[in-house]
C-alpha beads as a LAMMPS data file, in Angstrom:
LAMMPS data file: protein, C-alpha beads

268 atoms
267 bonds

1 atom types
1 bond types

-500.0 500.0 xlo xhi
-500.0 500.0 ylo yhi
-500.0 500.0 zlo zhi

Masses

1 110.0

Atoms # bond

1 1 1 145.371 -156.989 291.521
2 1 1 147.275 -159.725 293.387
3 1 1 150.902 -160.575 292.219
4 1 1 152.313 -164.313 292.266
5 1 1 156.282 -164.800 292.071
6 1 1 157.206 -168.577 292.323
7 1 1 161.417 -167.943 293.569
8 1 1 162.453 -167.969 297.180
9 1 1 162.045 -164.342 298.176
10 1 1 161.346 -163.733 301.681
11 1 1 162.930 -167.383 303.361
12 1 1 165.772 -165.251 304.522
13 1 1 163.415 -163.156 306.391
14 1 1 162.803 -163.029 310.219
15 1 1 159.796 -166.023 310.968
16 1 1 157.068 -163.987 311.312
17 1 1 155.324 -166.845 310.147
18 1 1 154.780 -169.938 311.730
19 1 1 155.416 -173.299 309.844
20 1 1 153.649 -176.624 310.963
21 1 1 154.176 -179.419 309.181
22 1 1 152.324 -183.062 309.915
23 1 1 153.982 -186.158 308.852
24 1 1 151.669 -186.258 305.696
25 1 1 152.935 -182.384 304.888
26 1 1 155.458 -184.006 301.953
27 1 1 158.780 -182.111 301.503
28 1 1 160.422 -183.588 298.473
29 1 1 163.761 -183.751 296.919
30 1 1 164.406 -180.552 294.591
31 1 1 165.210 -182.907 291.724
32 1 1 161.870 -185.026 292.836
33 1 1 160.113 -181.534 292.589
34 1 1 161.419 -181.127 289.145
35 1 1 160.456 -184.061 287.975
36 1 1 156.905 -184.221 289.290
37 1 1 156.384 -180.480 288.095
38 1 1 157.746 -181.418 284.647
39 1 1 155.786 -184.923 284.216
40 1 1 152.685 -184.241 285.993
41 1 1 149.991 -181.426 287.447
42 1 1 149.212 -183.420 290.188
43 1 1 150.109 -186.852 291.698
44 1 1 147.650 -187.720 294.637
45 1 1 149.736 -188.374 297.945
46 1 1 152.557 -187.044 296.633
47 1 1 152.116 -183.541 294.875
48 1 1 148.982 -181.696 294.728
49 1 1 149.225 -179.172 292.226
50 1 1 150.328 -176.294 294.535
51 1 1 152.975 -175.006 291.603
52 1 1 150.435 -174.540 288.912
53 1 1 148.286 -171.655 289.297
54 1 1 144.867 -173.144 288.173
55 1 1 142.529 -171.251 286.659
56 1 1 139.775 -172.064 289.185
57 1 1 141.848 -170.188 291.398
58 1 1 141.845 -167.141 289.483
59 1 1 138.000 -167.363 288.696
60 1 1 137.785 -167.528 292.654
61 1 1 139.978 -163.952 292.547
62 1 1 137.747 -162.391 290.219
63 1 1 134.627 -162.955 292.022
64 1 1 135.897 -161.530 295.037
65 1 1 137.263 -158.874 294.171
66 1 1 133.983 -157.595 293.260
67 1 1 132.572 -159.159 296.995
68 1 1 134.034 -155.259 298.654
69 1 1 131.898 -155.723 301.704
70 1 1 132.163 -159.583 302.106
71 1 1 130.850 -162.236 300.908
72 1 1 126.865 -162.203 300.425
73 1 1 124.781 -165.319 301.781
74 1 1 122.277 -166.930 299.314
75 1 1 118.856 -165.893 298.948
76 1 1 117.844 -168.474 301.531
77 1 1 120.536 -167.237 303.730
78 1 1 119.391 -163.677 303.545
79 1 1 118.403 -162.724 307.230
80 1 1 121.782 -163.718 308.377
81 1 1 125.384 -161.560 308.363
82 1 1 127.117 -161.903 305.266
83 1 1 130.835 -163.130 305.794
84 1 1 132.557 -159.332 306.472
85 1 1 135.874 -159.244 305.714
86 1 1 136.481 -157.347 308.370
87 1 1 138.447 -158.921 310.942
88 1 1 137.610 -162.234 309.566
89 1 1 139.359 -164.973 309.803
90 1 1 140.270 -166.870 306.672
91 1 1 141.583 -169.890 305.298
92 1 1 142.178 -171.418 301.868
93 1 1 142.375 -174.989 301.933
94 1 1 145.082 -176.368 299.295
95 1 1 146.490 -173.267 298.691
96 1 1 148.936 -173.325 296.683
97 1 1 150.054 -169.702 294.788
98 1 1 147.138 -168.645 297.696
99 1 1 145.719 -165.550 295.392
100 1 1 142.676 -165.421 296.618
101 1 1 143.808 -166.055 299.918
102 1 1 145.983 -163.011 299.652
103 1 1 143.194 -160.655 298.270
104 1 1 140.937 -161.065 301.251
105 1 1 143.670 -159.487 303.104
106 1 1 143.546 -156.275 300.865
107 1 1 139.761 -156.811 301.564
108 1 1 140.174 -156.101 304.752
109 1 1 141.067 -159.603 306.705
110 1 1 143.454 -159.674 309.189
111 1 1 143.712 -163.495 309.891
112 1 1 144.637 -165.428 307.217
113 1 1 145.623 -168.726 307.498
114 1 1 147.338 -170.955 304.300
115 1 1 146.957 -174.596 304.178
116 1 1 148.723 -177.066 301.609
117 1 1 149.560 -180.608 301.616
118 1 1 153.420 -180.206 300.550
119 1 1 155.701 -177.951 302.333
120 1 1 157.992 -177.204 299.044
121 1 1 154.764 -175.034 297.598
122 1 1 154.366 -173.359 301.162
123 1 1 158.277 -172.501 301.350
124 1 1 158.394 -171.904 297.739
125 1 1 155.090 -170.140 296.578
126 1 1 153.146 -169.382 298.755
127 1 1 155.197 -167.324 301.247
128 1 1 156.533 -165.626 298.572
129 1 1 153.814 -164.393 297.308
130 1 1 152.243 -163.058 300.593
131 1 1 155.831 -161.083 301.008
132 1 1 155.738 -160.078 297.878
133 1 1 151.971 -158.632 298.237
134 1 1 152.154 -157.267 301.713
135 1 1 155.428 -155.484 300.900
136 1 1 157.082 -153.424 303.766
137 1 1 153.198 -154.557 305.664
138 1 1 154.273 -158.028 305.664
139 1 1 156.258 -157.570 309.459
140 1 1 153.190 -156.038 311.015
141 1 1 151.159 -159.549 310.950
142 1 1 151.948 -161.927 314.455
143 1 1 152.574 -165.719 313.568
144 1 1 148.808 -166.301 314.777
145 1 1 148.136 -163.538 311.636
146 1 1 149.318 -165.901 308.730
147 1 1 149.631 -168.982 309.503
148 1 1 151.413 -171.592 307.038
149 1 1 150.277 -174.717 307.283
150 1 1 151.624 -178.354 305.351
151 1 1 149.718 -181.360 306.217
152 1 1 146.964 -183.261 304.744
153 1 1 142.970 -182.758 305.568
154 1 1 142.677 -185.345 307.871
155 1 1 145.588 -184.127 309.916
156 1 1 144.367 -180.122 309.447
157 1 1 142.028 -180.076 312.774
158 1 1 144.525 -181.314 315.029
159 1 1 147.340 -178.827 313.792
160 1 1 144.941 -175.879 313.602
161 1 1 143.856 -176.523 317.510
162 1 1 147.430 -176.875 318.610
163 1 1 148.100 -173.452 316.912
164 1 1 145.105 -171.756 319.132
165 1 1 146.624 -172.957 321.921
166 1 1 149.925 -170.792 321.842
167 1 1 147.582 -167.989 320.470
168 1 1 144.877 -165.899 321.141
169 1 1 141.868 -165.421 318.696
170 1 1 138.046 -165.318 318.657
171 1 1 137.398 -168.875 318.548
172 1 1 140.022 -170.444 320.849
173 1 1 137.548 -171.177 323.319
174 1 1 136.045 -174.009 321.126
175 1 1 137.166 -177.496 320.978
176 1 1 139.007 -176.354 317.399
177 1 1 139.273 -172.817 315.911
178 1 1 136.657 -172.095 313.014
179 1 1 136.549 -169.486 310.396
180 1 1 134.263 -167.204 308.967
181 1 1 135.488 -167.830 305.303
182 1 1 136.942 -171.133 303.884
183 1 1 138.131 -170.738 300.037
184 1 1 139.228 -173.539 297.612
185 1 1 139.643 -173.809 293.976
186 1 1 140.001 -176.526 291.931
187 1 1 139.772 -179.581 294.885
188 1 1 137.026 -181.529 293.783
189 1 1 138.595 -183.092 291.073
190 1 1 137.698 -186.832 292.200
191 1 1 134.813 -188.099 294.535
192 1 1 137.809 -188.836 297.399
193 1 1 139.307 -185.313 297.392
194 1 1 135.983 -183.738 296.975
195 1 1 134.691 -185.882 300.358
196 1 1 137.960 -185.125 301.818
197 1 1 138.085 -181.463 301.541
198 1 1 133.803 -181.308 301.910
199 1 1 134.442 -182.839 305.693
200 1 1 136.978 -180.570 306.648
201 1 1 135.562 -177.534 305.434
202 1 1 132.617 -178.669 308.022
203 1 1 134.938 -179.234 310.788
204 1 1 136.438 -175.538 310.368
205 1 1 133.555 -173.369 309.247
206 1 1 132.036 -171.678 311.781
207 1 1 128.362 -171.439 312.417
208 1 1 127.740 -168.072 310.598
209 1 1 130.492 -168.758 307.945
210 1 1 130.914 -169.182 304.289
211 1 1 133.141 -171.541 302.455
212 1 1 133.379 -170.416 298.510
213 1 1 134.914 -173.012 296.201
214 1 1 135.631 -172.600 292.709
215 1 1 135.605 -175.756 290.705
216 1 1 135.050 -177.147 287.330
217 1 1 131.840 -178.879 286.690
218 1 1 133.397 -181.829 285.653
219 1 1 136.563 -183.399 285.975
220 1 1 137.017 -185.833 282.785
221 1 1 138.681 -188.802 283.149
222 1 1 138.841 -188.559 286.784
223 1 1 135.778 -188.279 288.496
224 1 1 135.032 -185.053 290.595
225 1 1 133.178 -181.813 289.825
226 1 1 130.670 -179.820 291.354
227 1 1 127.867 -182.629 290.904
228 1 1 129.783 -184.784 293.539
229 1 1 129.914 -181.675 295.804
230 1 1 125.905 -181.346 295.763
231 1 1 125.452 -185.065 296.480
232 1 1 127.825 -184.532 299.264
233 1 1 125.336 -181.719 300.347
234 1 1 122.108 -183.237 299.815
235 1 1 123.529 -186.440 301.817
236 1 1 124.122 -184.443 304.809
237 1 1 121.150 -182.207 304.725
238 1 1 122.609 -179.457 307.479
239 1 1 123.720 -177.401 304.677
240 1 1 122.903 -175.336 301.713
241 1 1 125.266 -174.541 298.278
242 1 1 124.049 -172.622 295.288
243 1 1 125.906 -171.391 292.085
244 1 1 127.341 -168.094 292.681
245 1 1 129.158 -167.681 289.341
246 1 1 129.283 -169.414 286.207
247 1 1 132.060 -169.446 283.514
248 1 1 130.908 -170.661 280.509
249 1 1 133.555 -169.396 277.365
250 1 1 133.210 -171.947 274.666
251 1 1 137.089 -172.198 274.672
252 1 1 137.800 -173.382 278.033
253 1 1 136.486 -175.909 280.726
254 1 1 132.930 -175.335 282.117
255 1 1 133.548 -173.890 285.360
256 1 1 131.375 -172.659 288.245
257 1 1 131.882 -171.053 292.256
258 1 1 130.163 -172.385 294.535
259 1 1 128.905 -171.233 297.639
260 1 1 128.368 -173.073 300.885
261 1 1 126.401 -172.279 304.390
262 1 1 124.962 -173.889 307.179
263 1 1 121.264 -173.874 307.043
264 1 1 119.781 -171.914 309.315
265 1 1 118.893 -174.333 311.966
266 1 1 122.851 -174.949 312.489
267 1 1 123.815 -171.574 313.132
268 1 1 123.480 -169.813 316.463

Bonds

1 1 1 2
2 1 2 3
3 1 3 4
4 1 4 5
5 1 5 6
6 1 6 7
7 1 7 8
8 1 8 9
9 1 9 10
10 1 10 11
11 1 11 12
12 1 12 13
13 1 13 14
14 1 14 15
15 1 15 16
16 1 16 17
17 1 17 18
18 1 18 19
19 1 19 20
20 1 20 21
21 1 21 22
22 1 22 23
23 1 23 24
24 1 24 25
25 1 25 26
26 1 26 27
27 1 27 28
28 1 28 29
29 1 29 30
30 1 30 31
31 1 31 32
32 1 32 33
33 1 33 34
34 1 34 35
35 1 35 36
36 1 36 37
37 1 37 38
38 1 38 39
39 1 39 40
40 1 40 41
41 1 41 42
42 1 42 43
43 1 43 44
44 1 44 45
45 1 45 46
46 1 46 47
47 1 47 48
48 1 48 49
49 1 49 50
50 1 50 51
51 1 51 52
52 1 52 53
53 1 53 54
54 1 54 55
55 1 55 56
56 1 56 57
57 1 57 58
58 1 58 59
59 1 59 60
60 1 60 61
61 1 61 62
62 1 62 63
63 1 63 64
64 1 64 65
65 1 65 66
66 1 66 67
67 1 67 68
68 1 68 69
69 1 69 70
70 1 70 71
71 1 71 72
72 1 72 73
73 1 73 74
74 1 74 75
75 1 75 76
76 1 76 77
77 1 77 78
78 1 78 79
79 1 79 80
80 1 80 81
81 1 81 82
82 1 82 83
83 1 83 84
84 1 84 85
85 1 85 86
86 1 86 87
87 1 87 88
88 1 88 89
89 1 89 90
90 1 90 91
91 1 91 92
92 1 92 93
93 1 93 94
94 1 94 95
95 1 95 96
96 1 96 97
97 1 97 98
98 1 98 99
99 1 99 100
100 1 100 101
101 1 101 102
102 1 102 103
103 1 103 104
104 1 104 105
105 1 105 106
106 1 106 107
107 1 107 108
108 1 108 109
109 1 109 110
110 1 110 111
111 1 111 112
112 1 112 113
113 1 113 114
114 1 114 115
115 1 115 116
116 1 116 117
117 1 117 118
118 1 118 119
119 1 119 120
120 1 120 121
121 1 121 122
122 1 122 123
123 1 123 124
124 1 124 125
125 1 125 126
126 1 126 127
127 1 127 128
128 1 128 129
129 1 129 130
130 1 130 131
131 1 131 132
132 1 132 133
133 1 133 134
134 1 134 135
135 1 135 136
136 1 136 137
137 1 137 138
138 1 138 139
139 1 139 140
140 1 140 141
141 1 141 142
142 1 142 143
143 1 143 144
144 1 144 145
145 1 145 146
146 1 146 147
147 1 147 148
148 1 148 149
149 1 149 150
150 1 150 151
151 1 151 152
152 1 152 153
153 1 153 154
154 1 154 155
155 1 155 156
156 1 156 157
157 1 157 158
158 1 158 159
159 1 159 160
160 1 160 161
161 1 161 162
162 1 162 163
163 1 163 164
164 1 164 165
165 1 165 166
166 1 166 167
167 1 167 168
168 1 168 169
169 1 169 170
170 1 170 171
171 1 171 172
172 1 172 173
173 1 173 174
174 1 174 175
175 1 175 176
176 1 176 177
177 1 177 178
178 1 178 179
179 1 179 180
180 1 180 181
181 1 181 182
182 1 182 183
183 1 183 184
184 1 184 185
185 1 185 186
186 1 186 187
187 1 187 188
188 1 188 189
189 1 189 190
190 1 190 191
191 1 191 192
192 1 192 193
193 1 193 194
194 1 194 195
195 1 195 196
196 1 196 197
197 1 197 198
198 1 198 199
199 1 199 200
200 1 200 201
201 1 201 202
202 1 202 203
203 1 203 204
204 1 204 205
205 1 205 206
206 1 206 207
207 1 207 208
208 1 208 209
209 1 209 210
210 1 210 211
211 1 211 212
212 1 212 213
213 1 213 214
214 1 214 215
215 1 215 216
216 1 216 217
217 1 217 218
218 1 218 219
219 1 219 220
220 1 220 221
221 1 221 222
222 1 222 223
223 1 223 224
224 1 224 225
225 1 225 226
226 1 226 227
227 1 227 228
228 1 228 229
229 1 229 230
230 1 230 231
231 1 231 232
232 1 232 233
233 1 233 234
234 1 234 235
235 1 235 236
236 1 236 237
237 1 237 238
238 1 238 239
239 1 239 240
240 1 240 241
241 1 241 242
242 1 242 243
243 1 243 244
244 1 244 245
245 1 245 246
246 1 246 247
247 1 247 248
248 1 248 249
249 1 249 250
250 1 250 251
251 1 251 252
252 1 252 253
253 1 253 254
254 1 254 255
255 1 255 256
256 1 256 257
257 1 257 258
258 1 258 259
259 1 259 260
260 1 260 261
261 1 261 262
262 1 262 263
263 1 263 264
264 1 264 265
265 1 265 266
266 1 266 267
267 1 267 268
């Protein structure tokens, strides 16, 4: 399984990672982080939730571990390649402890890229976990390998292109870098994240890609869930979701994973 370690292992370490931070990638105060962490999972604009590890996230884990080969289309999907992990290239969009992130790697990814909207959780979760996963493998991944990445959605496309320019990979002759696999868990919670991180996802998915999300079917209190997700689908008509798995445990939050793919009229 994947191990998570939230401590500072691995910043004295040479950068074999590549930082890029956008004006809207927040670095806080240490006591600010302890107060936001101690008062509140998430505040919008300000923290994100990156220090909790939510259980979307390990939902997400569980499904793929079982996804050896990659990830399978839907039925309607079926004539096209699945995503393989092989050589793909990855990215989890609001990262945060990044575990499912990190797995694909085991499952045979070798560009991963790690996206959150506050550089604390990068600095202080996330790349500690990947060192602490990778182990003594960590220094044989380049900078354009795993890629850390603080900055909001809107500014993601514009930080991910500027990366591909200093780097070779197997989309850098588009107008911005896609990936065969997008993952998320736990960012629809409101209709303006879930619109947010639904546009994005289309900007960076490539034409034969997969993004898998694991969410809760509904967010109370705040709006969000899988239902605004579908509408967001069904509005723009060039793609297709479906239910992959379904968590339903009478003690916890109805959850679900969803899975989303251009239909087949986009892809070429």
């Amino acid at each position: 399984g994947v191990d998570e370690r939230a401590d500072g292992a691995g910043e004295g370490r040479g950068r074999q990672w590549r930082e890029r931070e956008a004006d809207s990638g927040l670095t806080l105060p240490p006591s600010a982080i302890a107060e936001v962490v101690s008062s509140s999972d998430l505040i919008p604009g300000v923290y994100e939730g990156g220090f909790k590890i939510w259980e979307g996230s390990v939902d997400l884990c569980r499904y793929l571990a079982h996804q050896q080969d990659g990830v399978p289309l839907a039925p309607e999907e079926e004539k096209r390649n699945k995503c393989k992990w092989k050589d793909a290239r990855v990215l989890e969009l609001g990262c945060g402890h990044a575990l499912p992130a990190i797995l694909t790697i085991f499952l045979g990814a070798t560009t991963v890229h790690f996206q959150d909207y506050n550089m604390d959780v990068l600095m202080n979760v996330t790349v500690p976990n990947v060192v602490l996963n990778l182990g003594s493998d960590f220094g044989a991944f380049s900078s354009k390998d795993l890629l850390f990445i603080a900055s909001s959605w809107r500014d993601l496309d514009r930080l991910v292109t500027e990366q591909a320019k200093h780097a070779s990979c197997d989309s850098c002759g588009e107008s911005i870098p896609t990936y065969d696999c997008i993952l998320a868990a736990e960012v629809l919670y409101n209709d303006q994240s879930a619109k947010e991180w639904y546009n994005v996802m289309r900007r960076l998915l490539s034409p034969t890609g997969v993004a898998v999300v694991a969410t809760k079917d509904y967010y109370f209190g705040v709006g969000g869930g899988r239902h605004v997700l579908e509408q967001l689908v069904a509005k723009s008509g060039d793609m297709h979701v479906s239910e992959v798995h379904h968590v339903n445990d009478g003690s916890s939050n109805v959850r679900s994973i969803l899975m989303l793919s251009w239909l087949s009229s986009r892809a070429h």
